[in-house]
C-alpha positions in Angstrom: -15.7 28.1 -19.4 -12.8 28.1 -22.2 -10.8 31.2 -23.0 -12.5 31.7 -26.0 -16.0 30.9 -24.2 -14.4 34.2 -21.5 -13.4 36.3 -24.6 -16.9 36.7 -26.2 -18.3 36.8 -22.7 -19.4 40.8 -22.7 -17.9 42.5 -19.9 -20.3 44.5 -17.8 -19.8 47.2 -15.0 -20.7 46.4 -11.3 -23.5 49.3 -11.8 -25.0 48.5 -14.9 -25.6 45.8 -18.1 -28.4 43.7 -18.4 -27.8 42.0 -15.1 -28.4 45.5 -13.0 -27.0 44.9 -9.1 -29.9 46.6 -7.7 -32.7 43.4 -9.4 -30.8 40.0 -9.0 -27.2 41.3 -7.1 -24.3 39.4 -7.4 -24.4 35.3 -8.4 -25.9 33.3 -6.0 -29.4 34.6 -5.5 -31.0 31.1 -6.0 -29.4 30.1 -2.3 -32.1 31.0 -1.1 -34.2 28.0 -2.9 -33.4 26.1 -5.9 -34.2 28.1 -9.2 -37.5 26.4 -10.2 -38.9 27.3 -6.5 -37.3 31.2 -7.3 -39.8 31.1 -10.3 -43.0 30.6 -8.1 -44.3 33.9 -6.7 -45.1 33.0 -3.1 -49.1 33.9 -3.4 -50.3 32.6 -0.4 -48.1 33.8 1.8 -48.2 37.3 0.7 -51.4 37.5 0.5 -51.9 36.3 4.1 -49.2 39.0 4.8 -51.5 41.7 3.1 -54.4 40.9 5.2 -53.0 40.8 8.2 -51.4 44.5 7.6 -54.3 46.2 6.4 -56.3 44.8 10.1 -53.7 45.5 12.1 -52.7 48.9 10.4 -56.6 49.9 11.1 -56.5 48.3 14.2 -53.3 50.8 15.0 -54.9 53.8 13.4 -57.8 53.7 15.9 -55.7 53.3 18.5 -53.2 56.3 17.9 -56.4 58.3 17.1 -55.2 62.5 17.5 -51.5 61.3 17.6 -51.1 60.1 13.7 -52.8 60.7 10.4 -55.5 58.5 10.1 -55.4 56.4 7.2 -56.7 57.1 4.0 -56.7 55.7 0.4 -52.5 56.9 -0.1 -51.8 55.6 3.3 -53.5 52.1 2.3 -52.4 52.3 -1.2 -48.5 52.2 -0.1 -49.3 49.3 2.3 -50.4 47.6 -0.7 -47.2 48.4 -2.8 -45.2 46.8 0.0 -46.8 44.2 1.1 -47.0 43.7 -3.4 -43.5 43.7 -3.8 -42.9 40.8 -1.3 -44.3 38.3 -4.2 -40.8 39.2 -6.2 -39.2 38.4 -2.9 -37.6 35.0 -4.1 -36.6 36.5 -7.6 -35.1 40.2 -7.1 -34.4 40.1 -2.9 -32.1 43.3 -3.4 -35.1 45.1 -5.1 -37.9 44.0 -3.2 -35.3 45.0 0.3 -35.2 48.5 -1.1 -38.7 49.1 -2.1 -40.4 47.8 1.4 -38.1 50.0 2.7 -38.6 53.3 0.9 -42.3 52.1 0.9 -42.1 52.3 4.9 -39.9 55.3 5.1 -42.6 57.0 2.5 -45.3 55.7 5.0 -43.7 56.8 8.3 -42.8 60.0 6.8 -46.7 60.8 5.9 -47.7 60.5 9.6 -49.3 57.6 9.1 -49.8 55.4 12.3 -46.9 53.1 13.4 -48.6 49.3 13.1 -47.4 46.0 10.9 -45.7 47.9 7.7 -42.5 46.8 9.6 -43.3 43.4 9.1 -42.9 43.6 4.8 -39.5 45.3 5.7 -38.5 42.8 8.3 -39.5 39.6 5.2 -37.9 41.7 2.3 -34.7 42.4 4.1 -34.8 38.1 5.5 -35.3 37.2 2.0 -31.8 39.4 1.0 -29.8 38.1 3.9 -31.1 34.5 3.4 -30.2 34.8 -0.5 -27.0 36.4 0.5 -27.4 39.7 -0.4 -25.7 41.1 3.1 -25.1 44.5 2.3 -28.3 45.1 0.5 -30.6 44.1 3.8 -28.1 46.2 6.0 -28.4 49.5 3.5 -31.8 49.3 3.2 -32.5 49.0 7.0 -29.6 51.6 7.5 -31.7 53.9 5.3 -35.1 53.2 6.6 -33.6 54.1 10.5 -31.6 57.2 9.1 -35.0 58.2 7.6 -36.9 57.4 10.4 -34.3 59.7 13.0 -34.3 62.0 10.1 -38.5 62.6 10.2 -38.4 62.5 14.1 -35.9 64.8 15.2 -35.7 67.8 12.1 -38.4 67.2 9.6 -41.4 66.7 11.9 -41.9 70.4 11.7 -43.1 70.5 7.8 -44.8 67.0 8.1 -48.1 65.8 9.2 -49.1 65.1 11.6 -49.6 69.4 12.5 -48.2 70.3 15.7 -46.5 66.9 16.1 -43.3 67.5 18.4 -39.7 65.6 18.0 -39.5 62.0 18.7 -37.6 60.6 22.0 -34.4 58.9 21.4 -35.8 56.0 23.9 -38.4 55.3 20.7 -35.3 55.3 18.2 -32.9 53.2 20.8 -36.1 50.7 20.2 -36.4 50.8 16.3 -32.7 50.1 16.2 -32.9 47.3 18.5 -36.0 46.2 16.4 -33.9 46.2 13.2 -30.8 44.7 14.5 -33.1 41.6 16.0 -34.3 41.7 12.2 -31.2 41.5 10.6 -29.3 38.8 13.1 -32.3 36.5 12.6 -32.0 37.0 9.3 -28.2 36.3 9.4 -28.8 33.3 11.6 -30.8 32.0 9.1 -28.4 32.2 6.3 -25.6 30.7 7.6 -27.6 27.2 9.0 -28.6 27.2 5.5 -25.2 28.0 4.0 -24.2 25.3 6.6 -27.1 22.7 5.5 -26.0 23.3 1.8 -22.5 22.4 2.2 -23.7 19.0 4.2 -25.8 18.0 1.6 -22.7 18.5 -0.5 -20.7 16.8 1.6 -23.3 13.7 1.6 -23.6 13.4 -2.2 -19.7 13.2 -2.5 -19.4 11.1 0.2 -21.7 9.2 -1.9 -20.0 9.8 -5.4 -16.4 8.1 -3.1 -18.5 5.1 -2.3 -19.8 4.5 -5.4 -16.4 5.1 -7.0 -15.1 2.8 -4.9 -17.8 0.4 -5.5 -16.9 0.7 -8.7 -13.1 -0.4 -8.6 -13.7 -3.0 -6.2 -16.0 -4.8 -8.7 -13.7 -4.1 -12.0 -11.1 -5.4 -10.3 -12.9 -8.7 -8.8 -14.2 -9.0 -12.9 -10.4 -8.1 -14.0 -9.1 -10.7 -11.8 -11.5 -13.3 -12.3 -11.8 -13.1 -16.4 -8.2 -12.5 -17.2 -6.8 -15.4 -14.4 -9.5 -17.8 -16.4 -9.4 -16.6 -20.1 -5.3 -16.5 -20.2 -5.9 -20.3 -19.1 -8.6 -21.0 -22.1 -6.5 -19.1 -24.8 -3.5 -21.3 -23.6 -5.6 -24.3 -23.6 -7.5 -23.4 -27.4 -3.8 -23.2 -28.8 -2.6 -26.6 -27.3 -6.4 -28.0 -28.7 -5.9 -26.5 -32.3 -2.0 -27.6 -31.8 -2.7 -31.3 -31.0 -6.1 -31.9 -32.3 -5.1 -34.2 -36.0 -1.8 -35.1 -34.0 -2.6 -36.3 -30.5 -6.5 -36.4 -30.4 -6.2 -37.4 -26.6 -4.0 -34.6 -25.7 -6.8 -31.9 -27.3 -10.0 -33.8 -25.4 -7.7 -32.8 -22.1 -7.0 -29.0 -23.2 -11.3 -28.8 -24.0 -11.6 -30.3 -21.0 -9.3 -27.9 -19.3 -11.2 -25.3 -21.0 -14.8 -26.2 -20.0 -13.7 -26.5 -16.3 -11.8 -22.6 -16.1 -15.3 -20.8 -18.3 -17.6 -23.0 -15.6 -15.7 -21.6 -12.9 -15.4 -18.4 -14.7 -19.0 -17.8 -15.0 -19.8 -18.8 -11.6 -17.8 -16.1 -9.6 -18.8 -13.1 -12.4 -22.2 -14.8 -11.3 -21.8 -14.2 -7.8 -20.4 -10.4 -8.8 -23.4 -9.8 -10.3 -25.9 -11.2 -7.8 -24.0 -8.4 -5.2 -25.0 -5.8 -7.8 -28.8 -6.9 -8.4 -29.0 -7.6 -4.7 -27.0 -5.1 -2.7 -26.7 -6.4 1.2 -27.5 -9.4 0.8 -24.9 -12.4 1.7 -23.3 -13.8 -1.2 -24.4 -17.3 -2.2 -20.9 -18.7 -2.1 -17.8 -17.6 -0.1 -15.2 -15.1 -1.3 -12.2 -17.3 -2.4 -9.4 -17.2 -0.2 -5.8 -18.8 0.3 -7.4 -22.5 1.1 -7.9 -22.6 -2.8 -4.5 -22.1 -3.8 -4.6 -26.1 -4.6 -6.9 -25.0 -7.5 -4.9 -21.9 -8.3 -2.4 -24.2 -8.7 -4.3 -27.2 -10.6 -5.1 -24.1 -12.7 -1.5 -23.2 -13.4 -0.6 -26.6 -14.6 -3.4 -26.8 -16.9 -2.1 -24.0 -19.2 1.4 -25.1 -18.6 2.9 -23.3 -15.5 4.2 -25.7 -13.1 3.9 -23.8 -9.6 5.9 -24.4 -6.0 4.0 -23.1 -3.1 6.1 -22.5 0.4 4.4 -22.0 3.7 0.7 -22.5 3.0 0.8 -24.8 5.8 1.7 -21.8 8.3 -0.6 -19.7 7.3 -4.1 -19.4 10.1 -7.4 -18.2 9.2 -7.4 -14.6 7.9 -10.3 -12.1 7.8 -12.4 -12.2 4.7 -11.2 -9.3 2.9 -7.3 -9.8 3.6 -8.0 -13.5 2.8 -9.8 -12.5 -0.5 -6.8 -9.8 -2.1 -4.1 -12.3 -1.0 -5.9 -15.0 -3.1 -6.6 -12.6 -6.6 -2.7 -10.9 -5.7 -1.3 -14.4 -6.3 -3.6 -15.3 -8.7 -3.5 -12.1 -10.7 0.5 -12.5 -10.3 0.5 -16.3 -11.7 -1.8 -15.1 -14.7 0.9 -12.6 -15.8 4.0 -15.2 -15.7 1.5 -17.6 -18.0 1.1 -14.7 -20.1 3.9 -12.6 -20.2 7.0 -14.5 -19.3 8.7 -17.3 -21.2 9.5 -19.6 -17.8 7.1 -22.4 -17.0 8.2 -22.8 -13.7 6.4 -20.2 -10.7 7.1 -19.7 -6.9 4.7 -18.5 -4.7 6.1 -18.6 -0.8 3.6 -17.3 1.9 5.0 -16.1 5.2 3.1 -15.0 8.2 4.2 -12.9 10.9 2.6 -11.3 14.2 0.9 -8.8 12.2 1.6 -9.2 8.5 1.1 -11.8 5.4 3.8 -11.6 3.4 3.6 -13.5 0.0 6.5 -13.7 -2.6 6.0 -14.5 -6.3 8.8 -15.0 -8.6 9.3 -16.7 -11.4 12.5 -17.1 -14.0 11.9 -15.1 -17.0 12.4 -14.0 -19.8 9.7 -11.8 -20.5 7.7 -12.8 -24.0 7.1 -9.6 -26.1 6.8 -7.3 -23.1 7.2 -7.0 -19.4 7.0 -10.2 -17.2 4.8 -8.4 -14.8 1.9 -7.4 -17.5 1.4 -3.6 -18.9 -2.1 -3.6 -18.2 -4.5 -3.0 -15.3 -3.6 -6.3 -12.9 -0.6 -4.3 -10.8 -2.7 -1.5 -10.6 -5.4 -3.9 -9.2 -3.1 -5.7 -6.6 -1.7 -2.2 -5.5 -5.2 -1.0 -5.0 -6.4 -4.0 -3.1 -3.0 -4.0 -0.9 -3.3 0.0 -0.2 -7.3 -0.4 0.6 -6.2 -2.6 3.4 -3.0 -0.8 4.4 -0.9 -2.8 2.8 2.2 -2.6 0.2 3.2 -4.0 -3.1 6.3 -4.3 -4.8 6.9 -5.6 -8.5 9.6 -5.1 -10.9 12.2 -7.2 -13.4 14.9 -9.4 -11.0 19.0 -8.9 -11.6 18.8 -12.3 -13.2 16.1 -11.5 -15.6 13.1 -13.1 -13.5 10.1 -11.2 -11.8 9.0 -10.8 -8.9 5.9 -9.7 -6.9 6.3 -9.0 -3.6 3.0 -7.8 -1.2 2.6 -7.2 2.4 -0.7 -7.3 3.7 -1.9 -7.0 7.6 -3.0 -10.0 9.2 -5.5 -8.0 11.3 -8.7 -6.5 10.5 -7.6 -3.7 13.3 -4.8 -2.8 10.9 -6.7 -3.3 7.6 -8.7 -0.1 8.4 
């Protein structure tokens, strides 16, 4: 919400507004089920609920015969009005808490015999705990026991049943045990589903990473692939359109040039998108890796770049993914010398250790029209391919006015991780 969204926000007191504490509480309610489940009134259940108070209410009354008032259409009518409220149970907990409550208290205070009108007390005040309406459930058991000690032990004398003597404190040690088993079921209950909540949470962002990751890892396989291979075409087009009336020969070569990097092209965004319509299944064709520098390198010379490579030879099989970013970081590197530096000339130089790769790309500058190393998304590619595998990358502008691209990556798959 915007500052100006808060300012025309009306204010409204804890005790009052359209919002009133006592019907929906504080925000939050829905906790205890998702809003369009908070709109159903729970029919079945309450009704079941009603049945089974109004049995076992008779079935108590005959059974306390001469020690309570037996019960008549008042008696029945506020077992209806609680077990009634219980239907708004989902929608107004702090309400419906209050009402079975005071409906009980109302009903206990009559005479009436003890039986299952603790049962809509014990649901109402679940549903507030559950919907996180703590206080609300505590105050309206607090009340209903205060009321209850209150009848047994001082206003017993002006209620019915006639002659009825004080209650023993044995009977209210058991009521408060009763509503203290309530309430820490209820609380129970809340916090496995405050707990379930938040690991659903955790699931869907856990998720959202993935995806997010997902994400990256193919823009920068696309990146990597169409800007290595279209830097090499748009070199090629301008030797073609340079060449074609003057040296005829020279332009078949550059449209040759040109039809070989778009077939490759094509066929590894191809094999990107199969692993999209097709997640977990095995790619067609192998991930590139360093045993196709020879046609990194055929590549180079084809838009102009003559490139050294030192090492290769030393270099033993690596795991797939360290194999693959080594392979786009010096490919990705060469693509930004043929577009952004003036030199023709390119030294890659691969060295392998006990447990890092380390590969070196320079080349002699000047930069053309901006920086040798490229403004746009490939360092931030290579850095995020060397960091996913625990790995490092340094770039930047040499004293002698070269570039130079200089990643570590782990040899290891136990290090990758």
């Amino acid at each position: 919400m915007t500052v100006m969204e808060e300012q025309r926000t009306p204010r409204f007191p804890a005790w009052g507004g359209p919002h009133l504490w006592w019907r929906h509480g504080p925000p939050g309610w829905s906790r205890w089920g998702d809003p369009e489940r908070a709109a159903r009134l729970p029919w079945r259940s309450t009704l079941a609920l009603t049945v089974f108070v109004l049995i076992g209410s008779n079935v108590a009354a005959h059974s306390q015969t001469g020690d309570r008032v037996q019960l008549d259409l008042f008696g029945r009518a506020l077992l209806l009005v609680a077990c009634a409220l219980l239907l708004w149970r989902q929608r107004w907990p702090v309400l419906v808490a209050f009402g079975t409550a005071g409906a009980a208290l109302v009903y206990l205070g009559a005479g009436y015999p003890y039986g299952p009108v603790f049962l809509t007390v014990a649901l109402g005040c679940f549903s507030a705990v559950v919907s996180g309406h703590r206080r609300a459930a505590w105050t309206a058991v607090g009340m209903l026991w205060a009321g209850h000690v209150l009848v047994g032990h001082w206003l017993y004398r002006w209620l019915p049943p006639a002659g009825d003597g004080p209650a023993s404190w044995g009977q209210e040690i058991v009521t408060a045990t009763w509503i203290v088993a309530i309430v820490a079921l209820s609380e129970l209950v809340r916090v496995r589903r405050e707990q379930w909540a938040r690991d659903r949470a955790e699931r869907a962002q856990a998720a959202r990473r993935r995806a997010d990751e997902e994400r990256l890892r193919i823009a920068r396989e696309l990146h990597d692939v169409l800007a290595h291979s279209i830097s090499v075409i748009n070199v090629q087009a301008g030797v073609g359109l340079a060449l074609l009336d003057s040296d005829p020969e020279q332009a078949r070569t550059a449209l040759t040039t040109i039809k070989a990097a778009s077939k490759e092209a094509l066929g590894e965004v191809r094999q990107v998108l199969d692993t999209l319509r097709a997640p977990g299944e095995a790619p067609r064709a192998p991930a590139p890796g360093l045993d196709r520098l020879p046609e990194l390198v055929e590549q180079a010379a084809g838009a102009g770049l003559t490139v050294e490579v030192e090492g290769a030879d030393g270099v033993p099989k690596l795991p797939p993914g360290i194999d693959l970013a080594a392979f786009r970081i010096v490919q990705e590197a060469l693509t930004n010398v043929v577009r952004h530096s003036g030199s023709r000339r390119a030294r890659v130089r691969l060295d392998h250790g006990e447990s890092a790769l380390r590969l070196r790309i320079d080349d002699d500058g000047p930069a053309t029209g901006a920086d040798a190393g490229g403004s746009g998304n490939g360092l931030a590619g290579m850095r995020e391919r060397a960091a996913a595998l625990g790995g490092t990358i340094e770039a930047g502008p040499r004293g002698d006015g070269g570039f130079r691209v200089l990643a570590v990556l782990p040899s290891k798959v136990e290090e990758a991780r």
